[in-house]
N, C-alpha and C positions, 0 to 999 in steps of 0.2 A: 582402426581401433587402437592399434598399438600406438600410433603418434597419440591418440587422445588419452592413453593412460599416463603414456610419459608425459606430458603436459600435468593433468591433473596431478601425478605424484611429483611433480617438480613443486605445480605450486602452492602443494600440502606442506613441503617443505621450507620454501621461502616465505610460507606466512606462519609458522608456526612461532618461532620466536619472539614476530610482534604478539600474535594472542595470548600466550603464555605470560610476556610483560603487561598486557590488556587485565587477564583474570588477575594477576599477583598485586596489580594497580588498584583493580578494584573492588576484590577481596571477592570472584565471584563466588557463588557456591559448585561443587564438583561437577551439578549436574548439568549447571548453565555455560559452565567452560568446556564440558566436551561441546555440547552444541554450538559454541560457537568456531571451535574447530572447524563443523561443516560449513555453518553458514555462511562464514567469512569469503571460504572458498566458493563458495556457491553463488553468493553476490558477486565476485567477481567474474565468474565465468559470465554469468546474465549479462553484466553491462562492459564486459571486454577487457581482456588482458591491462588493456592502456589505463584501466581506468583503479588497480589496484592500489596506487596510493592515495587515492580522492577516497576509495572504500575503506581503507585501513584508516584513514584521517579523519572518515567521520563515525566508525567505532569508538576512538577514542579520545571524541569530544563528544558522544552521546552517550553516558552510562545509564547503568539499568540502577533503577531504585524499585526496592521490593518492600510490602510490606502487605501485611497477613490482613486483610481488610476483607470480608465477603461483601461479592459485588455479583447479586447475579445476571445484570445487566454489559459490563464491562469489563474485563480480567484483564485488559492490559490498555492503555494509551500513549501516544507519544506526545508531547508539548515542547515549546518552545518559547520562552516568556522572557519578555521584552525589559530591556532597563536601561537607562541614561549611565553613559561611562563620558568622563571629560567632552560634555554637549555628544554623541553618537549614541544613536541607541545600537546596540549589542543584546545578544540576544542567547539565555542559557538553557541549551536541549537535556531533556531527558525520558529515558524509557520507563514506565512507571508497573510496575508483574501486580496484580492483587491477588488476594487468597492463594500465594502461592505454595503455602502447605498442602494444598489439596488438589493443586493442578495435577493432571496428566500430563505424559508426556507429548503427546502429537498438541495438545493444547499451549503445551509452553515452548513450542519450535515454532506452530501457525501464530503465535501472538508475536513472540521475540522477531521470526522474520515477516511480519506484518506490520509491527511499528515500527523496524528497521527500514522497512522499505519507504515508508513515509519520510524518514530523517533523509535518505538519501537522495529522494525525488524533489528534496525543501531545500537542498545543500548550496546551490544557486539561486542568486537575486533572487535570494528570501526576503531582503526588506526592502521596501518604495517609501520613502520620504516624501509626505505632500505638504511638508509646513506644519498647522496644527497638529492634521494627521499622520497616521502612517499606516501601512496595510504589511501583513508578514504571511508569506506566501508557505500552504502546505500541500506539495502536489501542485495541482488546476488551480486551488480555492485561495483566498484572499480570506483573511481576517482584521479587522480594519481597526483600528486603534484611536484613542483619544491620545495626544501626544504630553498634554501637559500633567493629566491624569493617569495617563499608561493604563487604561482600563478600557475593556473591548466596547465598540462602539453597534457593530454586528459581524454576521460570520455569512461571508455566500452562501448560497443556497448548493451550488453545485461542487458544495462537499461530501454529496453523497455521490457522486458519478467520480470522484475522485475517491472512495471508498470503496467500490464497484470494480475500478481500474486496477488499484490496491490489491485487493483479495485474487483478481484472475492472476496477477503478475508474484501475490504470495503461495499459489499452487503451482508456475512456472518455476518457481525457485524450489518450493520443497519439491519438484522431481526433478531439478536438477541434485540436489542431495540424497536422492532416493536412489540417484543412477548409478551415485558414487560406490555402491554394496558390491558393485562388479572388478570392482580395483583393492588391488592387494593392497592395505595402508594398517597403519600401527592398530595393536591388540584392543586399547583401549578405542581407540574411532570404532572399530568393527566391531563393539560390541555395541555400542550406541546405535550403530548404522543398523541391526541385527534385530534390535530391539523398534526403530523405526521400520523396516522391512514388514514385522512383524504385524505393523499393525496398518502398513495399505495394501491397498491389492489393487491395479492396475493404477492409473493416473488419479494424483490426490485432487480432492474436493474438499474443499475448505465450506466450513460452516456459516461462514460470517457474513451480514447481510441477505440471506437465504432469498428472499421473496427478489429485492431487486436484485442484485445477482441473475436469478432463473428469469426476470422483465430483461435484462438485457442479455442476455445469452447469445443471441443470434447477433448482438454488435459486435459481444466482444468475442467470434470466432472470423470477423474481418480483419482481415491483415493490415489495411491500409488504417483503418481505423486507429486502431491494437498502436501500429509501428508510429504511425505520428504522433498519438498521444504520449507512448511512451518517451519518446526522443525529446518531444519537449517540456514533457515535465519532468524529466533527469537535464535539462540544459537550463531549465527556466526558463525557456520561451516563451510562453502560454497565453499573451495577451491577444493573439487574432484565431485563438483555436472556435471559438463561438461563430465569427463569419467563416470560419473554414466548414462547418459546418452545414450552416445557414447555406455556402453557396451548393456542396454536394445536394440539399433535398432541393435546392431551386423555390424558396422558401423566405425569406426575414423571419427571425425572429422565432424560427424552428428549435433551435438549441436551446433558449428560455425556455419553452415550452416542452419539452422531452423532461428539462431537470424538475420544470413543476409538476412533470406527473411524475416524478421520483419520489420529489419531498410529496403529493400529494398520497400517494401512495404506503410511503413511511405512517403517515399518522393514522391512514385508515388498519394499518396493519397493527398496530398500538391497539386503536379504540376496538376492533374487532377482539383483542383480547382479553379487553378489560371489561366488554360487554353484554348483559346477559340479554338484552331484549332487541329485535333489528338486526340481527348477526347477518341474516341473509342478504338486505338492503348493503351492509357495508361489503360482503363479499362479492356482489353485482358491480359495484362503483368499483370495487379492485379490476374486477374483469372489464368492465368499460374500458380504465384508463389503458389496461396489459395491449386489450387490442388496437388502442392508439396509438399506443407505443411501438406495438409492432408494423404496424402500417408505415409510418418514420422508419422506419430500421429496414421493411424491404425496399423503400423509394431510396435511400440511403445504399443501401445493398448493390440494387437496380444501376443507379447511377452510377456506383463503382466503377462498373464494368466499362463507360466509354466515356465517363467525365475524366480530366487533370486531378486526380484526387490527395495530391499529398504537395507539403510544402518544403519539399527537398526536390 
């Protein structure tokens, strides 16, 4: 424990000067610059020591824009939009806070380090040039581009399994920040930290995504699963993750159909809300798809155990 405090307060120290440059750059407000205090450090422990300058470097080409907008659907997004620089498309990120006079604070740490964690898993061969088109990689998901137009042509489908991935990897981080309360560090972090402390009690759960999220729970407490997705959507690997897939259930065309009952699942979860008459028809069709899903996920599971499961 004692090597991992000294690690951690070492490198509370050597990132404090770039963040400090970070908020004064970009005029954060007080309460979004302590948080990033932890976050910064927190991201880096996640994805490894080595990997602190790719972290620190892509803070400080994704800034946060805020604006007081009520969204009850959305409070925070990340984007990244495309444009022609001397014939290259380039491409300019940013974190976008809504209503954030009214946010909480566990709300504005799960959103800040949730679209953070999207910018950092996009940070590699983010763009594919096909000629006309082009496609701009977030996470897993592709979004496909008209090239002469620069205006989106469609977006995968399995941007919700890349939202899904997101959220479990945005609760792995905020306990990694949550842990930080056991380390003696400056007055002001500890009050922050003090004031987060305050409001989890054991392991964080993140709100977002609720339904699919609890549909895939039981994938996303496999390891093998969890560790190749992750590795390669922080490397941008991602083009043979679908037959990786496909070969674990022993299956084609398994992995399409797992995301269609995602998205199939997203809209019934919508219309179930918006509807007063059939509610029970749409809540049956949920439970259809849950156990089809889950059926996939224990042959998945199953196979684990004595198939070649990972592409390392």
């Amino acid at each position: 424990m004692e090597n991992n405090v000294a690690i951690v307060q070492d490198l509370f120290r050597k990132t404090k000067v770039s963040i400090d440059n970070l908020n004064t750059k970009f005029r954060y407000p007080e309460n979004i610059g302590h948080l990033l205090h932890l976050i910064i450090p927190a991201f880096i422990l996640k994805y490894g020591l080595s990997a602190e300058h790719k972290i620190l470097r892509i803070f400080e080409s994704v800034p946060i824009l805020i604006r007081d907008e009520h969204n009850e659907r959305e409070q925070a997004f990340y984007t990244s939009m495309p444009r022609l620089q001397d014939g290259n498309i380039v491409t300019d990120k940013v974190i976008v806070l809504q209503n954030y006079q009214n946010i909480p604070l566990m709300s504005l740490l799960d959103n800040l380090v949730h679209e953070y964690n999207h910018a950092v898993n996009s940070f590699e061969n983010e763009i594919m040039d096909q000629g006309d088109t082009f496609t701009l990689r977030t996470g897993i998901c592709h979004i496909h581009y008209n090239k002469k137009t620069m205006q989106v042509i469609r977006k995968d489908d399995d941007y919700i399994l890349e939202e899904i991935i997101n959220t479990k990897q945005t609760e792995e981080i905020i306990d990694i920040i949550h842990s930080f309360r056991t380390i003696p560090l400056s007055n002001t972090i500890a009050a922050t930290l003090y004031a987060i402390d305050s409001s989890i009690s054991g392991s964080y759960t993140s709100n977002a995504y609720g339904l699919q999220s609890y549909l895939c729970k039981e994938l996303m407490k496999n390891r093998t699963f969890l560790a190749t997705f992750s590795s390669l959507r922080f490397s941008g690997n991602i083009d043979d993750m679908d037959s990786w897939f496909d070969q674990i259930i022993g299956k084609k065309g398994s992995y399409k159909r797992f995301i269609a009952i995602l998205i199939r699942t997203t809209k019934l979860e919508q219309e179930y809300e918006k509807t007063v008459f059939f509610k029970k028809m749409k809540l049956n069709q949920i439970r259809s798809l849950y156990q089809e899903a889950m059926q996939m996920i224990e042959v998945f599971n199953a196979n684990c155990n004595y198939k070649y499961c990972s592409f390392f």
